[in-house]
Residue, then its C-alpha position, 0 to 999 in steps of 0.5 A: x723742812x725744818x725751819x731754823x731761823x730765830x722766832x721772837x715771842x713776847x710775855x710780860x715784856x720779857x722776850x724769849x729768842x727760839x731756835x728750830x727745831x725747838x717750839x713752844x713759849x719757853x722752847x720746851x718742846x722738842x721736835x718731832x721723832x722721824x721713823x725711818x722705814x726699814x725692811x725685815x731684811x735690814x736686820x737679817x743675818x744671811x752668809x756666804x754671799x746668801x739673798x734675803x728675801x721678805x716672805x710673809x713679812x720675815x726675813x729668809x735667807x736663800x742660800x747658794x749651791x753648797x750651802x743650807x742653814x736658816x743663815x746658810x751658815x753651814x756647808x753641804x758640799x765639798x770638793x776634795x781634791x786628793x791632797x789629804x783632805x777629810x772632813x769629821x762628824x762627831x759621832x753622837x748622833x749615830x745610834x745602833x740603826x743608822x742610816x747613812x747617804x750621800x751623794x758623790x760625783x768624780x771622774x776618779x776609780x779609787x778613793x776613801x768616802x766614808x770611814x766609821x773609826x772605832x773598836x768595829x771599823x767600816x768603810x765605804x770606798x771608790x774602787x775600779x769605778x764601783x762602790x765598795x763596802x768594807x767590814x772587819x777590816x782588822x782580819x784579812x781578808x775583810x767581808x766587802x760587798x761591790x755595787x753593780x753601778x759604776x759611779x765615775x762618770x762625773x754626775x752625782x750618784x747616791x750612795x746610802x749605807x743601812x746598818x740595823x739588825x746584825x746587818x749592812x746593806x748598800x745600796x747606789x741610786x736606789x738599786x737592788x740592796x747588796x748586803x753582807x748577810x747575817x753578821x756575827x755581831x751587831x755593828x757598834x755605834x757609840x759616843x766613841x764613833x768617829x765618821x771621816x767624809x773624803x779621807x782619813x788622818x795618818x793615825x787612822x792609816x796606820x792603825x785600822x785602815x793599813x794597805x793589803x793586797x788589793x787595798x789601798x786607801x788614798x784620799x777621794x778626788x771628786x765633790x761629796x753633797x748632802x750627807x745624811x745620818x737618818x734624814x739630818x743633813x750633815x754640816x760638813x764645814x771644815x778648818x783649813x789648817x794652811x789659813x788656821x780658821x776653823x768652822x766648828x768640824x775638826x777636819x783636815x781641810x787644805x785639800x778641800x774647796x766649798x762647792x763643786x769645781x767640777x762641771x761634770x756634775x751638770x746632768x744637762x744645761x750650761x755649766x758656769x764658773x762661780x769662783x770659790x764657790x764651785x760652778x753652777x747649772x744653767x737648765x734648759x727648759x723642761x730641766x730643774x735643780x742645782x744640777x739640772x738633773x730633774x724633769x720639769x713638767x711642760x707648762x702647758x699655758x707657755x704656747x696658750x691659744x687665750x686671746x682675751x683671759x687668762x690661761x689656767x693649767x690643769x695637767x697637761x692641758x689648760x683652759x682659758x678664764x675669759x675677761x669681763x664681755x668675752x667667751x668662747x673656749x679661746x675667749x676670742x669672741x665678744x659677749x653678746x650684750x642682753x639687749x643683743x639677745x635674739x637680735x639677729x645680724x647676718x653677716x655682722x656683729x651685734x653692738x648697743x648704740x648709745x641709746x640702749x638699742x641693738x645695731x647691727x655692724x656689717x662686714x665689709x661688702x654687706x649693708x641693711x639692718x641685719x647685714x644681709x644685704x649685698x649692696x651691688x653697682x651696675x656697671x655700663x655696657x660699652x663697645x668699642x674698637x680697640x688700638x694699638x700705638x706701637x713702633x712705626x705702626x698702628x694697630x686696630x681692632x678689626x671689630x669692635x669689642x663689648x666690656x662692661x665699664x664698672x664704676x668706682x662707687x656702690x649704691x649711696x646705701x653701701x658702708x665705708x671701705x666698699x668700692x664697686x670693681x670686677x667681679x666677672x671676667x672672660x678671655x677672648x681673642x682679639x685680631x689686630x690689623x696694622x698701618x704696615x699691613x701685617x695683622x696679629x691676634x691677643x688674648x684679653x680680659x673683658x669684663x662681664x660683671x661688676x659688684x661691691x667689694x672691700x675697697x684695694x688698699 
């Protein structure tokens, strides 16, 4: 705490009056400089709702489900919602062999996913549940292609488009590829290439994409992830022309969310609502990713047997890394110490007293040096007749009846927690005569034996 109450200090009969947090004779020292600790992520930059966290002493933003970026400033998931929606990629990035994937999810049969605008159009298209590949669509009829897959049953499916050679092939979740043959020409690409993602503009319509019979073109309904033009993820943010904001793609965007709306997408797991950015997949064990549709591996320590270590995985399997003055496959048994060795304890554990010396603990109900000896107790032969105090009656035994009479203690040698009880029984039967004159018989214990034994609790 800084001390700011006045200070006096004299010189050649001249006073000086100081203040804190100046020091010094004349105040000319000011006070010291306070760092304050800050962390990396104080100065990050992390969007759209991203967590930032300090990996090797660098800031790195974590991005939620639809976004990537080293700020997750760029959008890799839409949800169209069949309103006119589309988003555009400038075409520079396209060169004469492209490929071109994607992933889309929808519950809808028909709609437009991608569409190359230039003097040689093409377009990939949702149809009758299927994946439709379209050139020459200026002649009719056009060459088209279908995938075997159908793709509207809610999940993600990948759709990749390979243009090279003279030749276009498509291909649905890593199936068999459907081509279009050899081509009279090679597709064009070039710096007048235009791509649409979900939809199209109305010129577009009206010049290239015009309705024919089985055709016609509507705005796709469903959610478009991850698209790729030769291994770069696409930013497929878009302008909302009802709020005016734009995000550096020319698109049409008031048919169109950030994220996906639709919890169909989740191959397994619980899918949870996230507001305006879509929803998310809560996995059960054994699934992984933002849509729960990898298999995780068992972790095979998750149930370990490891009593004393630490469970080390190795494939499927594991073993156990026992701590300090511990082994077996399980680490559950104590490591004999050194002066233990070939010092033998029966029925008992091997410990080095405070002396150094080996000493042996005995189980309970064994005693001696080594715990191979059974401490016993003698119990007392007894005879007796036996009574019966009932109603109204009295019953004696019509002889007398021999037992042993265990006592409570063992022998003085005998550790802590043994008691001396029945070891040995046997049943007999034992007739009773009454003051009224009736008689009856019972079946009874006696004992024969006694012996040492943990004490009852």
């Amino acid at each position: 705490m800084v001390d700011k109450s006045p200070n006096y200090s004299f010189m050649n009969n001249l006073s000086f009056l100081i203040y804190s947090p100046l020091s010094g004779l004349f105040c000319e020292n000011p006070p010291p400089m306070i760092l304050l600790q800050t962390s990396p992520c104080d100065q990050s930059d992390c969007q759209n709702s991203a967590q930032c966290l300090v990996v090797a002493g660098e800031p790195i933003c974590r991005c939620i489900p639809g976004f990537y970026g080293n700020k997750c400033d760029k959008i890799s998931t839409v949800h169209f919602l069949g309103r006119d929606g589309y988003v555009e990629l400038p075409g520079t990035k396209l060169r004469t062999t492209a490929l071109i994937s994607l992933q889309v999810a929808t519950e809808k049969d028909n709609g437009i996913l991608l569409y190359k605008e230039d003097h040689d159009p093409l377009a990939l298209e949702l149809y009758q549940g299927h994946i439709r590949l379209i050139y020459d669509i200026a002649n009719y009829p056009p060459t088209t292609v279908y995938s075997v897959e159908s793709v509207n049953d809610g999940l993600f499916h990948t759709v990749e488009l390979l243009i090279q050679n003279r030749s276009l092939s498509l291909v649905v979740d890593n199936g068999a590829p459907k081509s279009l043959g050899k081509l009279a020409r090679q597709p064009s690409m070039d710096h007048n290439t235009q791509l649409y993602i979900g939809g199209v503009p109305p010129q577009v319509v009206a010049s290239g994409l015009r309705p024919g019979p089985e055709r016609s073109p509507q705005t796709f309904d469903g959610c478009i992830n991850n698209v790729r033009i030769n291994g770069d993820t696409q930013d497929l943010s878009f302008r909302s022309t009802g709020r005016g904001q734009s995000q550096g793609v020319e698109s049409k965007g008031d048919g169109i969310l950030v994220g996906c709306h639709s919890c169909s997408v989740c191959a397994q797991g619980t899918c949870r609502e996230a507001g305006e950015m879509g929803v998310t997949c809560e996995c059960p064990p054994g699934r992984s990713g933002a849509l729960c549709d990898e298999t995780t591996a068992p972790n095979p320590c998750q149930n370990n047997r490891c009593v004393h270590g630490l469970c080390v995985a190795k494939g499927q399997s594991y073993s156990c890394q026992c701590n300090e003055g511990y082994q077996g496959q399980y680490c559950d048994k104590e490591q004999e110490p050194p002066a233990c060795r070939g010092h033998s304890c029966g029925r008992g554990e091997c410990h080095v007293s405070e002396a150094g010396e080996p000493v042996c603990k005995c189980q309970p109900g064994y005693t001696g040096p080594t715990c191979d000896t059974e401490p016993t107790c003698q119990g007392e032969m007894v005879r007796e007749q036996l009574k019966r105090h009932q109603a109204l009656r009295t019953c004696t035994s019509t002889s007398k009846i021999p037992r042993v009479d265990c006592p409570r203690s063992c022998q003085a040698s005998a550790p802590p927690g043994v008691c001396c009880g029945v070891t040995k029984t046997r049943r007999r039967k034992v007739v009773f005569r009454c003051t009224d004159g009736t008689s009856y018989s019972e079946e009874m214990e006696t004992t024969l034996e006694c012996g040492c034994s943990k004490c009852p609790l």
